[in-house]
DRENKOL-490657 format. One record per residue: x, y, z of N, C-alpha, C in turn; residue in one letter. Coordinates in steps of 0.001 Angstrom, whole numbers, padded with zeros to 6 digits, always signed. Example, Ala and Ser with C-alpha at 12.3 -4.5 7.8 and 13.67 -1.06 7.14 Angstrom:
% residues 2
+013190-005690+007800+012300-004500+007800+013200-003300+007800A +012850-002250+007080+013670-001060+007140+012900+000030+007870S 
This chain:
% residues 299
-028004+008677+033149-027425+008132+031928-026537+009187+031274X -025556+008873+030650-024785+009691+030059-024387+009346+028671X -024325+010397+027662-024169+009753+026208-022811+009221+026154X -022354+008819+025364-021698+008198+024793-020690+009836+024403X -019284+009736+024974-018113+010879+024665-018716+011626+025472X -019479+011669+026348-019815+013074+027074-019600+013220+028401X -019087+014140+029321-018872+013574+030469-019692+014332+031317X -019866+013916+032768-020846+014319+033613-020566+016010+034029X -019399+016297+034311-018698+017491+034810-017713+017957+033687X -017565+019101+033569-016590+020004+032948-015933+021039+033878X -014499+021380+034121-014040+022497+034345-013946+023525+033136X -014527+024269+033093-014422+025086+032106-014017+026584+032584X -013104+027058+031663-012135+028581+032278-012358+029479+030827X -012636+030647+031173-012391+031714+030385-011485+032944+030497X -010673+033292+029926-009599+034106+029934-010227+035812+029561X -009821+036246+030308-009784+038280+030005-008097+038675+030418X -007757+039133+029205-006998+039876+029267-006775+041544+028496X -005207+042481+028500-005582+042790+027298-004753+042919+026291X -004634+043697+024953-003992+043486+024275-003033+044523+023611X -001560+044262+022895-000631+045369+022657-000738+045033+020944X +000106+046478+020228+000425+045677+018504+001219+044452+018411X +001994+044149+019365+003017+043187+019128+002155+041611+019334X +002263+040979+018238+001700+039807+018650+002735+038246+019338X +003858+038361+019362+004425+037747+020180+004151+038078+021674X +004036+039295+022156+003551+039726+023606+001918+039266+023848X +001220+039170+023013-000429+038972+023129-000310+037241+023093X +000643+036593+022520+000683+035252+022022+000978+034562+023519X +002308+035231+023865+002845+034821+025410+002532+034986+026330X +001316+036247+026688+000418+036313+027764-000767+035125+027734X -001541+035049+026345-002283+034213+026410-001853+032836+026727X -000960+032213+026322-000218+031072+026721-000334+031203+028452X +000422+032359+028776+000606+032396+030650-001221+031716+030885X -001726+032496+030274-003018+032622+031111-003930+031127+030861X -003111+030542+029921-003842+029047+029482-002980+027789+030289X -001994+028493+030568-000999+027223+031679-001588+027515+033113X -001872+029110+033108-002162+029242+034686-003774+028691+035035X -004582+028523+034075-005818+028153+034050-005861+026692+034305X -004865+025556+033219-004829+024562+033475-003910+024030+034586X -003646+024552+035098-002852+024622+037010-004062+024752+037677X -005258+025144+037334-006290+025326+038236-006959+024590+038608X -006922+023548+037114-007904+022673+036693-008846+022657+035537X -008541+023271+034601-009288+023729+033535-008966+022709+032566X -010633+021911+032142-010174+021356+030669-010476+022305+029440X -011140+022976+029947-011857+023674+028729-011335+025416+028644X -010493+025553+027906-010148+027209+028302-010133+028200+027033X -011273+029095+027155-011693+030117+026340-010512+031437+026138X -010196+032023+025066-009466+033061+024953-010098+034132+024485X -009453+035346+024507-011037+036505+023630-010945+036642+022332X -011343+037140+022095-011809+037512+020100-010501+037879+019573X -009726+037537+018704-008785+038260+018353-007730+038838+018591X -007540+037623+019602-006259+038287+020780-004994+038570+020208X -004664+038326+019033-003319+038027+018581-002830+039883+018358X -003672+040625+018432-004006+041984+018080-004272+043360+019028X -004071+044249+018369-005298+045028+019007-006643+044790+018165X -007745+045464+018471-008934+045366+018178-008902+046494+016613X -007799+046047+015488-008077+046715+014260-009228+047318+013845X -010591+046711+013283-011812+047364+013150-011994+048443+013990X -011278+049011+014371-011997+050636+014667-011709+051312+013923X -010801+051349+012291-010537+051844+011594-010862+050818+010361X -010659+051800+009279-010623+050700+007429-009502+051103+006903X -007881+050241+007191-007003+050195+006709-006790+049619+005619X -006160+049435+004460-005867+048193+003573-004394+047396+004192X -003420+047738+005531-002610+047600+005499-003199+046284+006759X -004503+046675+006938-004707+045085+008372-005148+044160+008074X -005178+043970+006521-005126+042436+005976-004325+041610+005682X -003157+042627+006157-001922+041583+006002-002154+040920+007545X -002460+041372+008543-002664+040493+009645-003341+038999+009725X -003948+038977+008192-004661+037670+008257-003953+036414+007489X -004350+035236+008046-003096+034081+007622-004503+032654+007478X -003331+031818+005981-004618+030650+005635-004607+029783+007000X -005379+028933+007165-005484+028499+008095-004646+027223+008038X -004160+026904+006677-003133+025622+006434-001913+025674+006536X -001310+027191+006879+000211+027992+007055+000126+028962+007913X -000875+028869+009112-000883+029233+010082+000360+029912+011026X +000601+030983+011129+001942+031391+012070+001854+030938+013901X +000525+030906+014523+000920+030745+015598-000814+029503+016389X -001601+029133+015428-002166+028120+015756-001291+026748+015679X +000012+026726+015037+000187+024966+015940+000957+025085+017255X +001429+026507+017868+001713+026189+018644+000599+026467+019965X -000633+026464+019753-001719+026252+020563-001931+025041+020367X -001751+024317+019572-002255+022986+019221-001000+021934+020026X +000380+022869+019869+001165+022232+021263+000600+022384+022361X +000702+023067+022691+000369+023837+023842-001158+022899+024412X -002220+022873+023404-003392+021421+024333-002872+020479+024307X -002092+020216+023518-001676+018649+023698-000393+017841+024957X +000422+019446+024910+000849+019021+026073+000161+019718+027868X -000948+020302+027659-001689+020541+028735-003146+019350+029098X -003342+018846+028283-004732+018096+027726-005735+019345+028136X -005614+019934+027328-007078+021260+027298-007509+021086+026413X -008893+021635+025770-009328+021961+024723-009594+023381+024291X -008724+023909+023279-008442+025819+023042-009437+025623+022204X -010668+027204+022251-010765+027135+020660-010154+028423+020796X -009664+028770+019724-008696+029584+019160-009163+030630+017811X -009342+031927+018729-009686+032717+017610-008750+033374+016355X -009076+033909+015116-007912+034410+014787-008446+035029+012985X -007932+035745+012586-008353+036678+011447-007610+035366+009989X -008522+034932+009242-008697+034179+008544-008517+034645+006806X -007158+034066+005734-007584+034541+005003-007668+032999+004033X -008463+033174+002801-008461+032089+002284-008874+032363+000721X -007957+032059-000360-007689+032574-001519-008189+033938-001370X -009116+034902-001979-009662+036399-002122-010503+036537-000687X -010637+036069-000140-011666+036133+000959-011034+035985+002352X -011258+036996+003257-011101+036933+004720-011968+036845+005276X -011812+036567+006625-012864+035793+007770-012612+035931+009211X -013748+036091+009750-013422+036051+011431-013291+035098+011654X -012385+034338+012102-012681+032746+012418-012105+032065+013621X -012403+031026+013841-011974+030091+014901-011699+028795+014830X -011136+028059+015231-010447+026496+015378-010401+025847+016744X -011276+024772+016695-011404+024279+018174-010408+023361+017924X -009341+023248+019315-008324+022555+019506-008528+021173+020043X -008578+020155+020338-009060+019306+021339-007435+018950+021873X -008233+018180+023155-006969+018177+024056-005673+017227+023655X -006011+016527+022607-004223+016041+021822-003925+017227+021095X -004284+017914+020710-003994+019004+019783-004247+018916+018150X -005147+018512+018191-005954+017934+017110-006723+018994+016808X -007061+019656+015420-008005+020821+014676-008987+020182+014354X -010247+020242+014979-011318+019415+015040-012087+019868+013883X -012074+021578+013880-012626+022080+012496-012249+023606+012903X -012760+024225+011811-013434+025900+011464-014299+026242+011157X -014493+027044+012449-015795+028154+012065-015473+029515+012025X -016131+030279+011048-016467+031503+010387-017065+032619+010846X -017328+033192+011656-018276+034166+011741-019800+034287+011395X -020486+034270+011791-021694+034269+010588-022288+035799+010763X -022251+036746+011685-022958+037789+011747-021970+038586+011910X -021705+039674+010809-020636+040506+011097-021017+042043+011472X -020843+042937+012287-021551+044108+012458-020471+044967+011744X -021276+046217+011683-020912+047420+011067-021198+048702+011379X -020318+049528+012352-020817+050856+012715-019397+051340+013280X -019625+052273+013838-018618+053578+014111-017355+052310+015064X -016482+052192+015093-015513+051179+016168-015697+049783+015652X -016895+049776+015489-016881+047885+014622-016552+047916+013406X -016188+048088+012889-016215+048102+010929-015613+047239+010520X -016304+046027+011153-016200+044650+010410-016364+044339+009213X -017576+044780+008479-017762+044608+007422-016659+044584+006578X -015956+045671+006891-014740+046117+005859-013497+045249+005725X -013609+044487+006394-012189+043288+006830-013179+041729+006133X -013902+041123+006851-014465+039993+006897-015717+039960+005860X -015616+038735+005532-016519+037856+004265-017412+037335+005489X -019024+037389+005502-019999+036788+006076-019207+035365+006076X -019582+034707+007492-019440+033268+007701-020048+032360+006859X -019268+031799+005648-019846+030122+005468-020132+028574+005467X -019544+028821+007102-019243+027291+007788-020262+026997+008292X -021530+027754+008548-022468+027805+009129-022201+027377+010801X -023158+027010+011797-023215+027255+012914-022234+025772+013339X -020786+025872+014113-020100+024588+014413-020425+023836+015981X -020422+022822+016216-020642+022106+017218-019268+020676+017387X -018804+020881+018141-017331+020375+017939-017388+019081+019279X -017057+017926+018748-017192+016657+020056-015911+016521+020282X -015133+016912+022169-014530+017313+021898-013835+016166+023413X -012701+016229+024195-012646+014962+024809-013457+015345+025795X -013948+016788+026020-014394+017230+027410-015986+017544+026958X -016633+017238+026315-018093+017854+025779-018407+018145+024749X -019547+018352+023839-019675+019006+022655-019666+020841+023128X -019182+021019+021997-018986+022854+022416-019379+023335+021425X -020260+024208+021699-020733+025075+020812-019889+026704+020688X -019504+027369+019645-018769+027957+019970-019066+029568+019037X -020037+030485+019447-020245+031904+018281-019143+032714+018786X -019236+033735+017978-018148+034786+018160-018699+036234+018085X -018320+036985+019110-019014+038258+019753-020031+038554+019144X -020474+039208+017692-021821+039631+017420-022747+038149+017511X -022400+037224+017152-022996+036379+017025-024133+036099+018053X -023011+036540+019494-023854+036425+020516-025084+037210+020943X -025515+037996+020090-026584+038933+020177-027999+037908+019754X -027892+036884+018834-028599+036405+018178-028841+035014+018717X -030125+034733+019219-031029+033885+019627-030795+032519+018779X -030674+032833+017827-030915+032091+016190-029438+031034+016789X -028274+032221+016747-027112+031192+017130-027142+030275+018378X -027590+030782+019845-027773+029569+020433-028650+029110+019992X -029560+028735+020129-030552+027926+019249-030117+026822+018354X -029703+027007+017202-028492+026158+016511-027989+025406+017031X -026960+025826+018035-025869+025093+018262-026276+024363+019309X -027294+024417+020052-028539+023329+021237-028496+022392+020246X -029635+022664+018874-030092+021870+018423-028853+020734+017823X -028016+021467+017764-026710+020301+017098-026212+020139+018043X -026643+019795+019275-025750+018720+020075-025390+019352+020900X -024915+021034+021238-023748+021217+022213-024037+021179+023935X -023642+020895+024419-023183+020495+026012-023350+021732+026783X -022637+022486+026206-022491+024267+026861-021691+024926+025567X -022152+026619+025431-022441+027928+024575-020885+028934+024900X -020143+028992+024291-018971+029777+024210-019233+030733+023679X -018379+032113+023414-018579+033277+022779-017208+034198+023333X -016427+034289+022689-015206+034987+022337-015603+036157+022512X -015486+037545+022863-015846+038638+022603-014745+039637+022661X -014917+041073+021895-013853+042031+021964-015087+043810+021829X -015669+043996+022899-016115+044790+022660-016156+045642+024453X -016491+047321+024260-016345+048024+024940-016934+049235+024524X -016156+050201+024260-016794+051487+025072-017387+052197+023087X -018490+052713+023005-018922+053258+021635-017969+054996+021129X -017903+055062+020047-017439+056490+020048-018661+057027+019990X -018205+058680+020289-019020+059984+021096-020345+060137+020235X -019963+059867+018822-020987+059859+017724-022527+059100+017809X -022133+057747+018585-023066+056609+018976-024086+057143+019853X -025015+056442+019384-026217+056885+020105-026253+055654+021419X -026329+054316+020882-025995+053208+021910-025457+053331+023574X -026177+052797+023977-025451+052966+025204-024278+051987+025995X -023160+052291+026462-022109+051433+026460-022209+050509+027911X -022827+049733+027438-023454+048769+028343-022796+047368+028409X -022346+047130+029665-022085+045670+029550-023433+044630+030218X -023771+045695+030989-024972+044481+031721-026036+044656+030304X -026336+044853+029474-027262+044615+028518-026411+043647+027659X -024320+043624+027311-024218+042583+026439-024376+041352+027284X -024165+041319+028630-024699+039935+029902-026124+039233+029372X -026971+040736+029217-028168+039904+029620-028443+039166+028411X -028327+039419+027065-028545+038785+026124-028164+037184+025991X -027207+036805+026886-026466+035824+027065-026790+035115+027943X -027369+035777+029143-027675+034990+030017-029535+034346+029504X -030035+035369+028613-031096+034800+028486-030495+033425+027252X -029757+033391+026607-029661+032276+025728-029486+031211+027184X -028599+030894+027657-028646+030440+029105-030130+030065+029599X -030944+030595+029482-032508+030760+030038-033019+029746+029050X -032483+030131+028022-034017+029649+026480-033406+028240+026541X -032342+028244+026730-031813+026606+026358-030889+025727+027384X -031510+026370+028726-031269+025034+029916-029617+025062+029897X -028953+025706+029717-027217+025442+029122-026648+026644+029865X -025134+026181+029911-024140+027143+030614-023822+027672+029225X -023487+029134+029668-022777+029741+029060-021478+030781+029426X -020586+030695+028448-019412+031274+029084-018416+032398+027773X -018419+033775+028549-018199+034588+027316-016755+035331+028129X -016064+035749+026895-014501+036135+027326-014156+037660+026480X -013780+038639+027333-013494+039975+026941-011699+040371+026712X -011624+041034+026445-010571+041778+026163-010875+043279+027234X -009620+043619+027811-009361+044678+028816-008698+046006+028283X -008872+047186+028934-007828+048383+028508-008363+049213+027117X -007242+050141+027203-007920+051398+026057-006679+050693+024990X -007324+051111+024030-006696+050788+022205-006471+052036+022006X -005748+052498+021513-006136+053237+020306-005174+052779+018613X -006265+053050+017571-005931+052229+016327-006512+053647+015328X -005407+053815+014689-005182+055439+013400-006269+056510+014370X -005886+056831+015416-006535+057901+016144-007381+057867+016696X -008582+056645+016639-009811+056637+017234-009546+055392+018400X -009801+055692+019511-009929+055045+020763-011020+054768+021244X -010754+053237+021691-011661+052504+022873-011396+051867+024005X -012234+051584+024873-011781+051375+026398-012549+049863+026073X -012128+048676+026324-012826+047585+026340-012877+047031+027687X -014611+046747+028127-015123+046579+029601-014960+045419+030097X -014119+044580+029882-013803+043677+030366-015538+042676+031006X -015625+042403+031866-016826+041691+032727-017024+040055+032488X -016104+039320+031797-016208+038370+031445-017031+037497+032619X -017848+036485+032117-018582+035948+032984-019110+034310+032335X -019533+033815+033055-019745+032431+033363-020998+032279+034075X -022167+031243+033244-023272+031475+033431-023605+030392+033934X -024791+029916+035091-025827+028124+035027-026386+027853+034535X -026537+026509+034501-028032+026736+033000-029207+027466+033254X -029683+028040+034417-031038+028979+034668-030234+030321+034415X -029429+030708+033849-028846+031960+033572-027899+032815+034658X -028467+032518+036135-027923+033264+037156-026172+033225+036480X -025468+034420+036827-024224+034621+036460-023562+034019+037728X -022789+032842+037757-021895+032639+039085-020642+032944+039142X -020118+033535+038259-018539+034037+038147-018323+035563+037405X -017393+036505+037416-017259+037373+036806-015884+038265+037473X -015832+038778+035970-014287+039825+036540-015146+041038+035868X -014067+042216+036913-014247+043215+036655-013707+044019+035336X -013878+045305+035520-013680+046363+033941-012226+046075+033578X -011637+046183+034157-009907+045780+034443-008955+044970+034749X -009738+044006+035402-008976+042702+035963-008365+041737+034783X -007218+041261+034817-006907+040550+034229-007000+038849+034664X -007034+037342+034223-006705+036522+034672-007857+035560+034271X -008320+035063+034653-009504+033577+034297-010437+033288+035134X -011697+032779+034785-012780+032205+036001-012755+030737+035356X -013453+030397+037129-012887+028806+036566-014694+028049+037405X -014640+027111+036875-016643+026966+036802-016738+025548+036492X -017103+024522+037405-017448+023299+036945-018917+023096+036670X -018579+022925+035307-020105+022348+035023-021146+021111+034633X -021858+021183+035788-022344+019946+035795-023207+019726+034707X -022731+019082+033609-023885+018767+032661-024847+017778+032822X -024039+016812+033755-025113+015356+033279-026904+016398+034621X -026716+017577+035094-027801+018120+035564-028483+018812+034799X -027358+019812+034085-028046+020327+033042-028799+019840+032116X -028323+018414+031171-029150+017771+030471-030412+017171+031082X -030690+017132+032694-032042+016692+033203-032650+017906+033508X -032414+018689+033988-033279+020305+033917-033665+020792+032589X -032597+020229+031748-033146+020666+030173-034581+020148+029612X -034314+018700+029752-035943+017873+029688-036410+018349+030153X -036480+018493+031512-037748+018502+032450-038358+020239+031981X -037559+021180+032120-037981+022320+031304-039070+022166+029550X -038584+021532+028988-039838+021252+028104-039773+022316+026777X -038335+022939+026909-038326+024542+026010-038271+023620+024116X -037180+022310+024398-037103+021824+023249-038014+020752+022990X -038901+020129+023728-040127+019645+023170-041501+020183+022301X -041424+020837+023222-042433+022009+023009-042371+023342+021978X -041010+023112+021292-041120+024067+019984-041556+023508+018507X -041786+024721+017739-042755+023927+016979-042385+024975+015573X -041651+023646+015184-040313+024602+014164-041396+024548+012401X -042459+024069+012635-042715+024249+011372-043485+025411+010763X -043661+026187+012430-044114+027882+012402-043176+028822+012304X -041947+028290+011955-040992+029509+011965-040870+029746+010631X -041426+029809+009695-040875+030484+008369-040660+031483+008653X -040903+032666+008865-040798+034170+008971-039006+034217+010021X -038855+033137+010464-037404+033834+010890-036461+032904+009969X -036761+032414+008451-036296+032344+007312-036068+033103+006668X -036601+034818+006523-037041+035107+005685-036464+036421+006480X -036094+037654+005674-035318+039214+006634-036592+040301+006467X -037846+039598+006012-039056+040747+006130-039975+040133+007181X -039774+038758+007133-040954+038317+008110-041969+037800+007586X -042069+037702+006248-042898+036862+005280-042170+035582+004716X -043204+034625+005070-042354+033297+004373-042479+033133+003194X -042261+033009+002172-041642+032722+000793-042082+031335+000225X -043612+031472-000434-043205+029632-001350-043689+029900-002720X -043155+028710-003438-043118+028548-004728-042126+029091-005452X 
């Protein structure tokens, strides 16, 4: 049986590339890489975090908020919104968000007429030596989006997000088909204690993949930055997950170009039942992951 708007199979593609200051050059590669994807067969094609850029947050400028634009006078989301409509893809489309006093990490799922289905926000923003998000972006208040779209519901977080259980979780419970995640991360400065790991940002992902029967599919940014003196190397590894997590696709530290992954949902949604992960939870014991001490709160 199949729901109603949902279809049995998805081609779904994720893009790694990398990125220069000029955003007409970052705009026109990504385009290459969204025509050459849908030449492949791709309905569904992922871009990375912030491509329009280099990866700003490795510094706290006041001069990289001019990089951010409302989302109603947009400089280069309608011509992605050409661009699905005359490919029939569905983009979601990342991009630095400003809106009266407040900026935002944000995103816009495209559907394949080129239709802005909605926006989502960021909800988890990190903060440390190369990330210094905080300093740019307003916490997400769109809360967690799930977008019905001509090719599937899509669930869609954005790089930190993907650390957090909480976000897939969510976006299962609202419906989505298969788990997206934009990402722009790589190598730590010398200061960091962290270790610069990509198979640990994999595994986190592949276990959401695990907890919730679902594909997942995450997209990097390639090459060294450097932004007001401090440099990073971003590890590329973009990858494409089954719903039991095994990784069946991946590029390397450097490679540029797309993986391309049909996914069978109408299987996934019967391995999902038969797994038992969303029957069998028992949400009226979770106060404590309400709560940032671990004590639930009444009266």
């Amino acid at each position: 049986m199949t729901r109603k708007g949902t279809p049995d199979t998805v081609q779904l593609a994720v893009v790694q590339m990398h990125m220069t200051d000029q955003l007409e050059d970052n705009l026109t590669r990504a385009e290459e890489h969204v025509r050459a994807a849908a030449a492949a067969g791709a309905q569904v094609i992922l871009l990375p975090e912030l491509f329009e850029n280099l990866y700003f947050c490795q510094a706290e400028r006041e001069d990289y908020f001019g990089l951010a634009h409302p989302l109603d006078s947009h400089p280069f989301i309608p011509r992605f919104q050409a661009l699905a409509r005359e490919l029939g893809v569905v983009l979601p489309v990342s991009y630095f968000e400003a809106a009266g006093q407040a900026y935002y990490n944000s995103l816009v799922c495209i559907d394949a007429d080129g239709e802005v289905l909605g926006n989502y926000r960021k909800t988890h923003i990190p903060d440390g030596p190369g990330y210094e998000e905080k300093y740019y972006f307003n916490p997400g208040d769109t809360g967690f989006r799930v977008w019905e779209t001509r090719f599937g519901r899509i669930g869609v977080g954005i790089c930190w997000d993907q650390w957090y259980p909480e976000t897939a979780r969510a976006m299962m419970l609202l419906g989505a088909d298969f788990l997206l995640y934009p990402t722009a991360i790589g190598s730590e400065p010398a200061e960091v204690e962290t270790p610069n790991s990509y198979q640990m940002w994999q595994r986190a992902m592949q276990g959401h993949a695990v907890s919730n029967s679902t594909y997942v599919g995450s997209c990097n940014r390639v090459g060294r930055e450097v932004v007001e003196g401090t440099e990073q190397t971003y590890y590329g590894h973009s990858f494409l997950t089954d719903y039991t997590g095994a990784i069946v696709a991946e590029l390397g530290e450097e490679e540029e170009g797309f993986l391309l992954q049909t996914l069978d949902l109408a299987e996934a949604r019967k391995f999902r039942a038969g797994m038992g992960f969303f029957r069998d939870r028992r949400p009226e014991l979770y106060g404590p992951l309400m709560t940032t001490d671990g004590y639930t709160r009444r009266g």
